[in-house]
VEXNULUM-713268 format. One record per residue: residue in one letter; x, y, z of N, C-alpha, C, O, CB in turn. Coordinates in steps of 0.05 Angstrom, whole numbers, plus 5000, padded with zeros to 4 digits. Each point is the difference from the previous one (the first is absolute). Glycine has a CB too. Example, Ala and Ser with C-alpha at 12.3 -4.5 7.8 and 13.67 -1.06 7.14 Angstrom:
A526448865156498250245000501850245000502150005013494149775012S503150444961501650245001498550225014501050225004501449654953
END
This chain:
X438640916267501550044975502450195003501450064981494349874995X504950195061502450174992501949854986501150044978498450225059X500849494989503049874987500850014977502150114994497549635030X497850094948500450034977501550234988501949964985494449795020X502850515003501150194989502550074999501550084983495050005024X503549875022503150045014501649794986502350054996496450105054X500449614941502349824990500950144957502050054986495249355059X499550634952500750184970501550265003501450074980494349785002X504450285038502150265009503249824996502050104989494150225058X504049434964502549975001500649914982502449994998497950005036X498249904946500949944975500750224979502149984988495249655023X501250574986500350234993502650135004501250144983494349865023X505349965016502350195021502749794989502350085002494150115056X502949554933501749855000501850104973502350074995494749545034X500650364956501350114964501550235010502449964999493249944960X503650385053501450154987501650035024501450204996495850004967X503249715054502950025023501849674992502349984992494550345063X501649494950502449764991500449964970502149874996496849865045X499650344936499849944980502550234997502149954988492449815002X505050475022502150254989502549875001501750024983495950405036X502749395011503249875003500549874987502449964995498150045038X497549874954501649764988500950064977502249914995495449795024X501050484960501050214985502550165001501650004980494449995022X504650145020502649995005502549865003502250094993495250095014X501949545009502549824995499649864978501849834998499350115047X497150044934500949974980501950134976501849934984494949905036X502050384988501350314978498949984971501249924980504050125043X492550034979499250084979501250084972501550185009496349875027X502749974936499950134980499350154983501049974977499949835036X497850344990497850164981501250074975498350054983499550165055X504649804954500750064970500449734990501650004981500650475024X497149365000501749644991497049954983497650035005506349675050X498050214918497549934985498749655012501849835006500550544944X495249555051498649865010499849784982499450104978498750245048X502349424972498949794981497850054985499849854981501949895046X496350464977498149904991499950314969498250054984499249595075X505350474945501350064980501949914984499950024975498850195044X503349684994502749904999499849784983501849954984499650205060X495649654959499349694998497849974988498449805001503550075035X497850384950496750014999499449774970501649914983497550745040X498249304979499749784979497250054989499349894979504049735044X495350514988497649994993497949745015497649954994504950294960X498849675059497549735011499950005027497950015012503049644953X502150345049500149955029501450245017499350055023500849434965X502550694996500250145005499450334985501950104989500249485032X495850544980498350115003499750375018498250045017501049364975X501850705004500050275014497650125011498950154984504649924988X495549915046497650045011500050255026501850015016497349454968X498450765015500350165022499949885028499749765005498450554965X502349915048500949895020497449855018500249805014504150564981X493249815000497849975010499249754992499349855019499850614983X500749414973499649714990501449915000500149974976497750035006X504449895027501249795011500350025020501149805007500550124966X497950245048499249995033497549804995499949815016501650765006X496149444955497949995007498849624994498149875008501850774982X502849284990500249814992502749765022500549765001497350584949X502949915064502149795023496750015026500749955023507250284969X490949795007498550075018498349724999500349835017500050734980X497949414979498149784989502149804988499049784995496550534994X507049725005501949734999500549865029500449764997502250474963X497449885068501549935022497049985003499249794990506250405025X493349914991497549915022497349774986497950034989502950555035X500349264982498249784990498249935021499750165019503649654951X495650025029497649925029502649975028499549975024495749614940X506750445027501850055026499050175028499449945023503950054938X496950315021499150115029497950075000499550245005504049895006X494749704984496649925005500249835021500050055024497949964929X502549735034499249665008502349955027499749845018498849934921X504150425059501849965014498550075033499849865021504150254935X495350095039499250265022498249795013500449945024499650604950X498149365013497749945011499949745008498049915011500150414966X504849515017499649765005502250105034500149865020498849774917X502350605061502250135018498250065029500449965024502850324931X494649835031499050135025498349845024498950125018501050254948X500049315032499449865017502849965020499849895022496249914943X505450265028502550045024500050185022501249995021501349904946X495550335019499450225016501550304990500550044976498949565064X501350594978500550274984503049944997501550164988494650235032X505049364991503750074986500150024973501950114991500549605042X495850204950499649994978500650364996502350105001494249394997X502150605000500150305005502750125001501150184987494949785037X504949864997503250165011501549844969500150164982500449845094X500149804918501549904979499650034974501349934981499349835046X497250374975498950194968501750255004501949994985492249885009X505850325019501650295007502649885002501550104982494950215047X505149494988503350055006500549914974501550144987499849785066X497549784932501049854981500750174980502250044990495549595021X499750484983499650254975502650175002501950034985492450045018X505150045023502550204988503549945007501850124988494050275020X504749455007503649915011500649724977502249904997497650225071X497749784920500349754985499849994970501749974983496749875057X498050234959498849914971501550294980501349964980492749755040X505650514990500350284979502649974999500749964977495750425034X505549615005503249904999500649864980501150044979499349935062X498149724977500349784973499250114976500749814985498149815041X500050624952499149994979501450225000501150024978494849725015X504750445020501050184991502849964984500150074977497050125057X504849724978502250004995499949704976501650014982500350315072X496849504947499149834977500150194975501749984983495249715046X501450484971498750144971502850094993501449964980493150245029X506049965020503950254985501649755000501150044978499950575054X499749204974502649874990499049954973501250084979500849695065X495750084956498649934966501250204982501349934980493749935034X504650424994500550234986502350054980500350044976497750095063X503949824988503149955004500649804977501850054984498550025072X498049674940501549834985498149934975499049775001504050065041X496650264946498750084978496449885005498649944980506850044988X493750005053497149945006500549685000498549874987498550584988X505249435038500549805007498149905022499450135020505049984962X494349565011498549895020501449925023502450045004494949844964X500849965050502650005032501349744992502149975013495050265036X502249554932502649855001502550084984502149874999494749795010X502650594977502450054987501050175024502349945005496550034940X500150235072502150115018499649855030500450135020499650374951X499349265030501349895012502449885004501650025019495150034978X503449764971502949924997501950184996502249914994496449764989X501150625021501650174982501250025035501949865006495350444935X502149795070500450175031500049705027500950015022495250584959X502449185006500149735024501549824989501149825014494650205005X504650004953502149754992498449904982497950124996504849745046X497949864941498549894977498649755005498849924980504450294992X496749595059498449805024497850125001498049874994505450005037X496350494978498750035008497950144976497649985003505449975041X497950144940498750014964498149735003497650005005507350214960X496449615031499449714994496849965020497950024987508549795006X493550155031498050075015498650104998497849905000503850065015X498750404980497450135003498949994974497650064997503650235040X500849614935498549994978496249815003497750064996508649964980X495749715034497649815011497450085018497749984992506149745004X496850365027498250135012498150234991497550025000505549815027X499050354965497650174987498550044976498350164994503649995031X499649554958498449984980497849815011497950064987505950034978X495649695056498149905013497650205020497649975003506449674991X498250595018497350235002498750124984497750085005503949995020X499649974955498650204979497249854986497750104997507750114990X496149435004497649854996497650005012497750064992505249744997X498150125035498049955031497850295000497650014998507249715040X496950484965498250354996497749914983497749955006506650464990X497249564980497749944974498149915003497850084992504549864987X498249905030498949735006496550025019497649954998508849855006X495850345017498650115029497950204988497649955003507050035033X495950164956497650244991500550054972501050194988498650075056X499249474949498449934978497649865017497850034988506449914972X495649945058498049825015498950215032498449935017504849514960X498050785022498650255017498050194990498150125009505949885009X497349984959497050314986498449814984497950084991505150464995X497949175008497649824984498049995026497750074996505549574965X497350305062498949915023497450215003497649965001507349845021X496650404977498550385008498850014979497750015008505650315016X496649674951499450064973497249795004497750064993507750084977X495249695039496849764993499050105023497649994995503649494981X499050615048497850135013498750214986497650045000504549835037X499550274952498250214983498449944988497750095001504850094994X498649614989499049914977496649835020498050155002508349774959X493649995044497449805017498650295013497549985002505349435019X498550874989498750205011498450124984497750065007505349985020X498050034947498950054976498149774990497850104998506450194994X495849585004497749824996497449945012497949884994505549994994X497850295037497549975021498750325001497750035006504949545028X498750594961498850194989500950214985502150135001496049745029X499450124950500650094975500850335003498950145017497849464959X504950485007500550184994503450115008501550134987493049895012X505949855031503250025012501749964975501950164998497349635051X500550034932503149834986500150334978501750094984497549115013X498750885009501350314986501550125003500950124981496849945016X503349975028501950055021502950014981501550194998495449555047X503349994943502249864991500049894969498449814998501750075051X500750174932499049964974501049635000498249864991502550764982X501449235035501049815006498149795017499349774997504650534997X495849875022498549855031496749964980498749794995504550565065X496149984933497049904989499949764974498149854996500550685017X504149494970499549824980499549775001498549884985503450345002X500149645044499649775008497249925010498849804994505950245013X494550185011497249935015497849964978498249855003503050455040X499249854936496950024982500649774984498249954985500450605009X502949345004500949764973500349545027500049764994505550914960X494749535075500449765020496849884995498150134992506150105050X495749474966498249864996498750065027501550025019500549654945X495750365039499150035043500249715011500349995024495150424975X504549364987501949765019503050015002501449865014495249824972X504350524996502549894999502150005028499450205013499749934937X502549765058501449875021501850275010500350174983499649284995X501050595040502850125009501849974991501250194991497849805037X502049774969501849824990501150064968502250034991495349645043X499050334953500150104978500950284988501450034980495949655028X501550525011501150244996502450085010500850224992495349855004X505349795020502350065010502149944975502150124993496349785059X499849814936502649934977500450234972501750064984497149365028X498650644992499350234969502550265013502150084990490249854993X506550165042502550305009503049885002502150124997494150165039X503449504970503249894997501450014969502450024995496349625046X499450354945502049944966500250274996502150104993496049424978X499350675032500650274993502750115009501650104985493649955016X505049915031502350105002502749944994501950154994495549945028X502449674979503149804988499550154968502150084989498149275042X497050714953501650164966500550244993500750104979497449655003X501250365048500950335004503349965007501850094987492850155038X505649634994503249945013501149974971501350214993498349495059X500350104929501149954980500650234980502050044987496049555025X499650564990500950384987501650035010502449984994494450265001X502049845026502850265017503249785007502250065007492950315035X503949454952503649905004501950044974502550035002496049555032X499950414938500650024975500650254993501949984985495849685007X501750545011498850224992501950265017500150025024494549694966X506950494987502250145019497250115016497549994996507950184971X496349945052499850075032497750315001498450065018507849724997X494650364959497750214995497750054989498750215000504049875003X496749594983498750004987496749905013497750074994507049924975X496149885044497649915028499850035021497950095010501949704976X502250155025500550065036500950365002499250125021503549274992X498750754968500550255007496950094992498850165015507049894976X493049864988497150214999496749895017498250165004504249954940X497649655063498349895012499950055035498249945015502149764941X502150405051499649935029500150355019500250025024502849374967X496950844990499450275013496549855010499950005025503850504937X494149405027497649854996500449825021498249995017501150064935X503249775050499449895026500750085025499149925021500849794955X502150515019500150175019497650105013499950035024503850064954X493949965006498250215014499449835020500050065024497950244940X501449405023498749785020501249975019498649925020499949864953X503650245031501349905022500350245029500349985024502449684934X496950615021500450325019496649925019499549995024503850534928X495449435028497349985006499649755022498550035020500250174930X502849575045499749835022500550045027498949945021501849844948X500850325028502250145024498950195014499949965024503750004951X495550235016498250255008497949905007499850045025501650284949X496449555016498149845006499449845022497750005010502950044955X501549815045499749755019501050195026498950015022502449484943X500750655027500950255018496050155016498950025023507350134929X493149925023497650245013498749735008497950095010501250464956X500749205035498849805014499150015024498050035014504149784962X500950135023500849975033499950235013500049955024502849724970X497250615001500150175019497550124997499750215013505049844990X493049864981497450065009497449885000497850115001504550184989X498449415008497649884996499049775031498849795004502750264934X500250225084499849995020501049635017499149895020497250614963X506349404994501049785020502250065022502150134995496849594967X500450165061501750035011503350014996500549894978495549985036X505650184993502949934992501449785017500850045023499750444961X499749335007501149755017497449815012500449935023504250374993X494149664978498049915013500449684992499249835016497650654983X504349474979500749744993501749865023500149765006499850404944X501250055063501749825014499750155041501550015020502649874919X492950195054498850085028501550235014499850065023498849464983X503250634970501050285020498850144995501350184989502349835016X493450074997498750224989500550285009499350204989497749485004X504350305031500150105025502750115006500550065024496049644989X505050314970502450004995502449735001499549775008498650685006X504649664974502249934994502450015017501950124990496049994975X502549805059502349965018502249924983499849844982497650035058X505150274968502849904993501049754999502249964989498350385027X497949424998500749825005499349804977501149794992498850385055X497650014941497349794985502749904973500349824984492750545024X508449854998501650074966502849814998501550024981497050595017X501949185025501049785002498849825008501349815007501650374996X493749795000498049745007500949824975501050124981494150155044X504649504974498449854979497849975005499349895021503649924968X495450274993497049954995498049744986497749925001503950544997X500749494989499449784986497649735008500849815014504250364975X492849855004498549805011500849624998498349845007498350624982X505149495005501549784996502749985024501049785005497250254938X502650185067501150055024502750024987500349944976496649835061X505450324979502050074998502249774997502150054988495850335034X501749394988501849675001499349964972501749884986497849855067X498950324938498949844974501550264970501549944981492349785051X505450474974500350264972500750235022498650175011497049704942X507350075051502650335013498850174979499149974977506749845039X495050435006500450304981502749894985500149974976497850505061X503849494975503650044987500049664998499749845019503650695013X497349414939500550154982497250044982500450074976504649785031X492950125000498149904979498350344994499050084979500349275042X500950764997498250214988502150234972499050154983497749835079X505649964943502050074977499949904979501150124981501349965044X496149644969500049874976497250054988499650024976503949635039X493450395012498050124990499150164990498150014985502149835030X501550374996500050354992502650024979502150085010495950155045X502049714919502250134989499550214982501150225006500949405001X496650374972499350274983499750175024499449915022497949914933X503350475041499050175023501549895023498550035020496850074962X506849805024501949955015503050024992501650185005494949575010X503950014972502350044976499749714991499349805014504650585006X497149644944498749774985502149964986500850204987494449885011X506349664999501349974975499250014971501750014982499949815048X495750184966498750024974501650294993501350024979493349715029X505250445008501050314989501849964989500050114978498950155051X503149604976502649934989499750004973501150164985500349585052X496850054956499049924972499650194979501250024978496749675046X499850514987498950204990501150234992499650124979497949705041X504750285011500450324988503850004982501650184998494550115058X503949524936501450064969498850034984500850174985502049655019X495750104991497950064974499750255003499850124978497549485018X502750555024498750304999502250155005499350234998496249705018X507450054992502249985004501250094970501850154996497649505046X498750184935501150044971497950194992498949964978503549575009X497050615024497850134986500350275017498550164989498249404995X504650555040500350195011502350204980501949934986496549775062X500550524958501650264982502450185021502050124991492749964975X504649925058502550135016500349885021497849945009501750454978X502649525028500549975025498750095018499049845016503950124970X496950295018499350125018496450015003498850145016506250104975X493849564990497749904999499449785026498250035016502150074931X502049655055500149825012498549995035499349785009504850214952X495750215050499349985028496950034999498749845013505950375007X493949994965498149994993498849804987497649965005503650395002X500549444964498649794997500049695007498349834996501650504979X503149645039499849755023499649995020498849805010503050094976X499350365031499250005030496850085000498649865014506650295007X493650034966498350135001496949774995498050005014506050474972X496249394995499249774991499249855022497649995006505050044957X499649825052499949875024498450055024498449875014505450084970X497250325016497350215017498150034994498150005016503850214995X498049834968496649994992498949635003497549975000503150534955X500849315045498949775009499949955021498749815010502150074961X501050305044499349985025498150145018500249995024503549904967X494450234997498350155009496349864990497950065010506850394987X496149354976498049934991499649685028498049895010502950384924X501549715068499949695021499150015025498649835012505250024970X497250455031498650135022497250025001499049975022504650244980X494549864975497750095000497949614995497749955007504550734969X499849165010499049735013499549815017498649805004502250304974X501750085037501349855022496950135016498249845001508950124996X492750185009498150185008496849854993498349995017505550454974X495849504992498249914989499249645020497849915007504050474937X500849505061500449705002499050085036498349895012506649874942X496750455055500050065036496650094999499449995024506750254993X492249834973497750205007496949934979497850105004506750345010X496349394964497149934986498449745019497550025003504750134942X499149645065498749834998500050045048501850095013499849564914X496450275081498950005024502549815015501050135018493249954967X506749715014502649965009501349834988499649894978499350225056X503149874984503549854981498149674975500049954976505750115092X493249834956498149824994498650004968500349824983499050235070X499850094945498150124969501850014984500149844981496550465033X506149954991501950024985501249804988500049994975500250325047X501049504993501549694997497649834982500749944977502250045079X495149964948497949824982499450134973499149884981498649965060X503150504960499450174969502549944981500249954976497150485047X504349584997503449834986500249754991501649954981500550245049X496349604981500749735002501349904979502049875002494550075024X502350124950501349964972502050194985502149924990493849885008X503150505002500650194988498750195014497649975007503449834956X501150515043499250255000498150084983498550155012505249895002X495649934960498250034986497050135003498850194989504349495002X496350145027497450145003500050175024498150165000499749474977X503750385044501150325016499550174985498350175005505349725016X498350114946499450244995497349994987498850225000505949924997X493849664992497550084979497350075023497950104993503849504959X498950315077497750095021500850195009498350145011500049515002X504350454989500050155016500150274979499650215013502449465028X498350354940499850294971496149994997498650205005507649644948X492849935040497350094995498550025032497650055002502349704943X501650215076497550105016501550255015499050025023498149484984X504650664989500150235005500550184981500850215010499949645025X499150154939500650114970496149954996498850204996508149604980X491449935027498450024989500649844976502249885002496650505022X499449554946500249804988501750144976501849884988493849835032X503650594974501350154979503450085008502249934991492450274996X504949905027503550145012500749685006502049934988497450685045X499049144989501549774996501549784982501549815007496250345019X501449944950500949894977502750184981501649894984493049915018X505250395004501850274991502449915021502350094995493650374991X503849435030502150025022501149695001502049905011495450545020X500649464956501249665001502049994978502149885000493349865013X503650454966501949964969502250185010502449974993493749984963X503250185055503450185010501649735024501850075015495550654989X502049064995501549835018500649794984501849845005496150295036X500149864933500849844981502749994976501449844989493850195025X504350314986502450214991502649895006501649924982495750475027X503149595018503149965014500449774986501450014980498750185070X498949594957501249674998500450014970502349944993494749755047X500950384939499850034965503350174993501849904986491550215009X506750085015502850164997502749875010502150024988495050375018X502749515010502049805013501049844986502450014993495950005039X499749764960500349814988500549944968500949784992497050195048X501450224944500950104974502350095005501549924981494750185001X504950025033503350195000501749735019502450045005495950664999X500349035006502349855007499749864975502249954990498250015062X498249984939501049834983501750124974501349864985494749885034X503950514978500950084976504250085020502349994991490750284971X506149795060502749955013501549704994502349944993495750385045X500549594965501149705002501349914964501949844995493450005053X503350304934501449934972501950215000501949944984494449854989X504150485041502550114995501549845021502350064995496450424987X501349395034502249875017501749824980502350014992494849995054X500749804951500749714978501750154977502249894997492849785008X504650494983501350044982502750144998501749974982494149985009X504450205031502350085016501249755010501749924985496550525027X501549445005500949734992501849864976502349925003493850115019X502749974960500549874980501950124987501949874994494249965006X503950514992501950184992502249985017502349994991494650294990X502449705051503749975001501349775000502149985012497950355014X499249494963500949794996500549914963500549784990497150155063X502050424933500649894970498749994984500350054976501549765036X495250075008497149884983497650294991498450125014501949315024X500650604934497650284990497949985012498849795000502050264956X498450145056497249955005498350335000498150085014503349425017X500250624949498250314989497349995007498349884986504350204971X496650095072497550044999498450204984497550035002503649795036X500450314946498650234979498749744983497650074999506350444996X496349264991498249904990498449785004500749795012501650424969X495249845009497949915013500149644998498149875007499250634981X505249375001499749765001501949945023499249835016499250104935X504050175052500549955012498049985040499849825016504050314931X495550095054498450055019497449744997500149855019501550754981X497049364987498849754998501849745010499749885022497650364940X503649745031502649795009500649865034499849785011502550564948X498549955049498850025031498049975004499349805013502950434997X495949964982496750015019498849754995498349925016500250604977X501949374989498149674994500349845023498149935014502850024936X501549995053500849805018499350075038499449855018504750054935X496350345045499350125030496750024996498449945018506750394993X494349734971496449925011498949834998497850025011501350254984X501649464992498849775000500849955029498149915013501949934936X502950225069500949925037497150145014498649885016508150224988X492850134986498950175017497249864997498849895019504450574976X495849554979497149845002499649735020498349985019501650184931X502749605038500149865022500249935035499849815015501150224943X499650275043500750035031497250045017499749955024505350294964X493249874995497750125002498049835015498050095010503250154951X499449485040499349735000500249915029498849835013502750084939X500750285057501649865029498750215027500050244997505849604973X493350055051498450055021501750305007502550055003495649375015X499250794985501250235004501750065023502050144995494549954982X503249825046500350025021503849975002501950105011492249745000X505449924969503349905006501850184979502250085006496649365007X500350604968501150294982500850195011502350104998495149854975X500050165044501150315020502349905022501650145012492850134991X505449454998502649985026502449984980502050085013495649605032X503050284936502449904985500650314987502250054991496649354998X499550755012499850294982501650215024502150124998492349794970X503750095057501850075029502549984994501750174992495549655040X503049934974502749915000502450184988501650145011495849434988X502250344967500950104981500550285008502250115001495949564970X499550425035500150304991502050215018500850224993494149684989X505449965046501350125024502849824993501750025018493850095023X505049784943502849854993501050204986502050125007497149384991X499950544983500150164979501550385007501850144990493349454994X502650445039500350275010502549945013501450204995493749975010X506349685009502449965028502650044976502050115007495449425041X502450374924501649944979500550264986502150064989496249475008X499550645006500550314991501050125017502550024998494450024978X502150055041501650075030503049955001501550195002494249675022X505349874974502749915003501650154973502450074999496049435028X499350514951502250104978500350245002502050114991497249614978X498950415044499850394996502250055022501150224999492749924991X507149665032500850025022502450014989501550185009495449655021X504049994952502749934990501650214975502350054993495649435020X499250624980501150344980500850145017502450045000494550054967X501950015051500850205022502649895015502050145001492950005006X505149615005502250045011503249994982502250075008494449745031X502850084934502549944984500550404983501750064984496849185002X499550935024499450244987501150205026500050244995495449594970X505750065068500850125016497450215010500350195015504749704964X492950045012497750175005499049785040501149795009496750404912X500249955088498349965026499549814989499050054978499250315044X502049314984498349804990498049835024498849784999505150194961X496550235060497749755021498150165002499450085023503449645010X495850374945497750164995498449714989497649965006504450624981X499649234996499249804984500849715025498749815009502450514931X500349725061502349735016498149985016498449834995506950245006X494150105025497949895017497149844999499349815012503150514999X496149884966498049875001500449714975498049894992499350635029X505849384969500549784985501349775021501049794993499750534962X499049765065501049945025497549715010499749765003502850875008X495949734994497149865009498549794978499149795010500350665018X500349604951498449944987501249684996498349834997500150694983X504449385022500649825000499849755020500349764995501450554980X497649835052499749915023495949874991499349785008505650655029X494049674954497750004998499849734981498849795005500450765005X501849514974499649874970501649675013499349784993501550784960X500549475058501849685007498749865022500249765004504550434987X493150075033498949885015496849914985498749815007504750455032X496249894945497249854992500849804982498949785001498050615002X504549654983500849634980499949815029498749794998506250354951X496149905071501349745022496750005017499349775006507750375005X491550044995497250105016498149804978499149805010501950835011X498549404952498549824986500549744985501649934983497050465018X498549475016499849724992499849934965500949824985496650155065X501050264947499649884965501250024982500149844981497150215023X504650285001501850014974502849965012501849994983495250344987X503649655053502150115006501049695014499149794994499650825010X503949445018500649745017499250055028501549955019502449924952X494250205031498649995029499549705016499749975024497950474957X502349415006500849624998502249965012500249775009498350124949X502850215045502649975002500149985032501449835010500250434942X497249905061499350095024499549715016501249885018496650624964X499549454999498049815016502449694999500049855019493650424962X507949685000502249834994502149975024501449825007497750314945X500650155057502649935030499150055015501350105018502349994974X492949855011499150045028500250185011500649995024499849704980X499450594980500350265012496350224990499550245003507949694990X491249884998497550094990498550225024498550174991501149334978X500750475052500350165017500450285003498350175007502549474996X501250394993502050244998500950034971502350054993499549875055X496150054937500450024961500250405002502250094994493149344978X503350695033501350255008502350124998501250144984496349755036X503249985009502850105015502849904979502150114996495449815061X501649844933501849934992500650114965502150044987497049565055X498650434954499650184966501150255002501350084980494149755007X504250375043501550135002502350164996500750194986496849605024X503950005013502949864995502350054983502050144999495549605011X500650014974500549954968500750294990502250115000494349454992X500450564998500350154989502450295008500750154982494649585007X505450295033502450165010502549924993501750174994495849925038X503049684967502249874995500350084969501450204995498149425043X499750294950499050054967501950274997502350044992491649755004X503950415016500650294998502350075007501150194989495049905017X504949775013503350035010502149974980502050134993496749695049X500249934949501949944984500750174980502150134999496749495012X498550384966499850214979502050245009502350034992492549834994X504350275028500650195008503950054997501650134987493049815041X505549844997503849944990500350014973501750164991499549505044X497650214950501549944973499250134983500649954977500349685029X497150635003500150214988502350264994500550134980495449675034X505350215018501950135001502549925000501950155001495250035015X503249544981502149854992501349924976502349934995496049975036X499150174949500049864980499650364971500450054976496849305059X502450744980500450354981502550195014500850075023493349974967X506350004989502150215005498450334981498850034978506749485025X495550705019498750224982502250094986502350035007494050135022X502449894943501050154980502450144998500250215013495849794985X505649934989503150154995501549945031501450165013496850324948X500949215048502050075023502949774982499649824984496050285075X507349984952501749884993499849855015498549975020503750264961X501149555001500649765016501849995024501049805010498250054951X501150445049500350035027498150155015500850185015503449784975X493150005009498449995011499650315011499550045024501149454980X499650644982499850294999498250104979500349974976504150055040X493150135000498250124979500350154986500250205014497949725005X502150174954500050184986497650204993498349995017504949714975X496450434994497750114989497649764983500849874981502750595015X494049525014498149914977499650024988497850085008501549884999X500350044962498450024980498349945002499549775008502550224974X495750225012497449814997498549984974500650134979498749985068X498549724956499549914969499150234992499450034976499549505024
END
């Protein structure tokens, strides 16, 4: 367990030495009044301390991400480990950090509004689509993660009496469930509950449920965390044993692929970047921290509640990742506990080192993340639409409650429908999305800074990378992507090398017509910089 520690040291070390820089080349404001004065409305923008909305960017970003991510991560072996620590801190806290302060900057603007604002109005156009398809997909996604977790409870509690006490929810279901009744069945009963909780908290200003309900899910989640933590470091499992290093961790192991499906079939690069993203870096964040962006009271809050946020997910992904390398006897076990879903990783692996009481306390703190997630995308997703619609003319006042119906109807009858479609292929199209999503923030935060004369290959690089990734896994996969394409020129072979490639090329390009295509701020038409303004 040193390493572990040593990688939470560097996360730790990351906030307050890189988080400090990035703080700096932004330049902070501490006397600038904040939107969530400036804009305030009573529903969305909202003036909140600094401690709860850290606490609410926290259970907004970490959905079964950096759970299910970690653990589906850690059959690759400990690089997983290494791309939780570098991602987290040169990528994901970056990516959100400077997300939330431009938000700031432009009145708690979402990223397709400061996309088009800083990439042009093509590229508006785009990420409107995409991340209104992630945000769905999120919904979507964990609405069918904590129903999953929730009906194990629910069947645990039925089997013995007295647990669903535990849970006033969980027991209501168990004492009222029929003892034939199906999985199937109870999965559909936790499924509507949560789709008419989502429907609250998407309706309902921002303080009125989600600001008072979730200090409560906070505890669950401190408690999960701490919990699975005192697990593993005393219920005497080995560390790595999943993947036979009991014995230690060579330098080398930390570029093996481990993967029991082998390395020709599922690369680390690009695929373990699309497995590990919560607790790596996620475009969902994108989504999320305007919302909290409109609800922050000083600037000088910001490092503590986006970068800080990120880190704290990056420390919860570590302690799964951990969980995926060292519960199950080898890679073998691990891979067949996956086959369908991470899911029950976590429900065997919380009640048999928590026990059945602390294992249930620790399941609902995992139930917590995905429930919080998925209520704040979807209620993201009707402030997008409607932003939308306003700059184009079309009223769409979310202060009243019809209007806001208006939106939410139509997005949850998609979302119910989606509910329908094989999980497996969801999480690949959600990936997808979600690391599209993230390369698209990156490029815009990249494009404030550099049109602001500020350091911008703090952002540029890792928008660099993330693009190389994102172009090689669309071209690497058969199902969602054009990995076909390959086998079409008789290069199925070398589908790899050539996805590669691709994906470099891609990044090249972008890249040119990033710096081709912006000019920074106040420069004349003789190509002489002036002073910047910044927003």
């Amino acid at each position: 367990m040193v390493l572990f520690f040593i990688c939470v040291a560097c996360l730790v070390a990351g906030y307050f030495i890189y988080g400090a820089l990035m703080e700096k080349i932004f330049v902070i404001k501490p006397e600038r009044q904040t939107p969530a004065y400036a804009m305030s409305d009573g529903v969305d923008y909202v003036p909140m301390s600094r401690t709860k909305v850290w606490l609410i960017q926290v259970l907004n970003i970490a959905g079964t991400g950096p759970i299910f991510g970690p653990i589906l991560g850690a059959l690759y072996g400990p690089v997983a480990m290494l791309w939780i620590v570098i991602g987290c801190i040169f990528a994901g806290a970056v990516h959100d950090y400077f997300c939330g302060m431009i938000s700031i900057r432009n009145g708690g603007a979402s990223i397709p509004a400061m996309s088009g604002r800083y990439l042009g109005a093509p590229v508006k156009h785009i990420i409107n689509v995409i991340a209104l398809i992630l945000l769905v997909l999120v919904g979507v996604v964990f609405v069918r993660t904590p129903a999953d977790l929730l009906t194990r409870l629910t069947e645990q509690a039925m089997n013995n009496q007295g647990v669903g006490a535990i849970g006033a929810a969980v027991g209501t279901v168990a004492e009222n469930a029929s003892p034939g009744m199906s999985t199937d069945t109870l999965t559909l009963i936790w499924t509507c509950i949560i789709f008419a909780y989502y429907i609250i908290a998407t309706l309902l200003p921002i303080d009125k449920i989600i600001g008072r309900i979730y200090p409560l899910f906070g505890a669950l989640l401190m408690f999960m965390t701490a919990g699975m933590l005192f697990g593993l470091l005393f219920e005497g499992i080995p560390a790595y044993r999943t993947l036979g290093l009991e014995n230690g961790i060579s330098f080398s192991d930390f570029f093996s692929n481990f993967h029991p499906k082998g390395s020709n079939v599922l690369p680390i690069w690009p695929l373990i970047f699309v497995t590990i993203t919560c607790g790596a870096i996620s475009g969902f964040h994108a989504t999320q921290t305007p919302m909290m962006a409109r609800c922050t009271e000083n600037e000088r809050e910001g490092r503590f509640v986006f970068y800080g946020a990120m880190i704290t997910e990056g420390v919860i992904a570590l302690i799964w990742c951990m969980v995926g390398l060292s519960f199950y006897p080898d890679v073998q076990a691990l891979l067949a506990a996956t086959a369908k879903s991470p899911a029950p990783v976590v429900f065997d692996s919380a009640m048999k080192m928590l026990g059945t009481f602390g294992g249930i306390l620790a399941v609902l703190g995992v139930v917590v993340l995905p429930i919080t997630s998925g209520d704040t995308a979807f209620r993201a997703a009707r402030l997008q639409i409607a932003e939308f619609f306003n700059s184009y003319g079309i009223n769409a006042d979310q202060r009243k409650i019809g209007k806001r119906l208006m939106i939410t109807v139509p997005l949850f009858v998609v979302g119910i429908a989606l509910t329908m479609i094989d999980f497996n292929l969801l999480w690949r199209y959600f990936s997808w999305a979600n690391q599209t999503t993230a390369t698209i923030m990156l490029w815009t935060a990249a494009a404030y800074l550099y049109r602001h004369q500020k350091f911008h290959w703090v952002c540029t690089i890792p928008a660099i990378v993330m693009t190389q990734i994102c172009a090689c896994y669309l071209f690497f996969d058969h199902k969602i992507g054009f990995g076909w394409v390959w086998d079409t020129l008789g290069l199925s072979a070398h589908n790899w090398e050539a996805s590669m490639v691709t994906g470099a090329v891609i990044a090249a390009a972008l890249t040119a017509l990033f710096f081709v295509g912006l000019k920074p701020s106040g420069m004349n038409a003789g190509g002489v910089v002036a002073v910047a303004v910044d927003d």
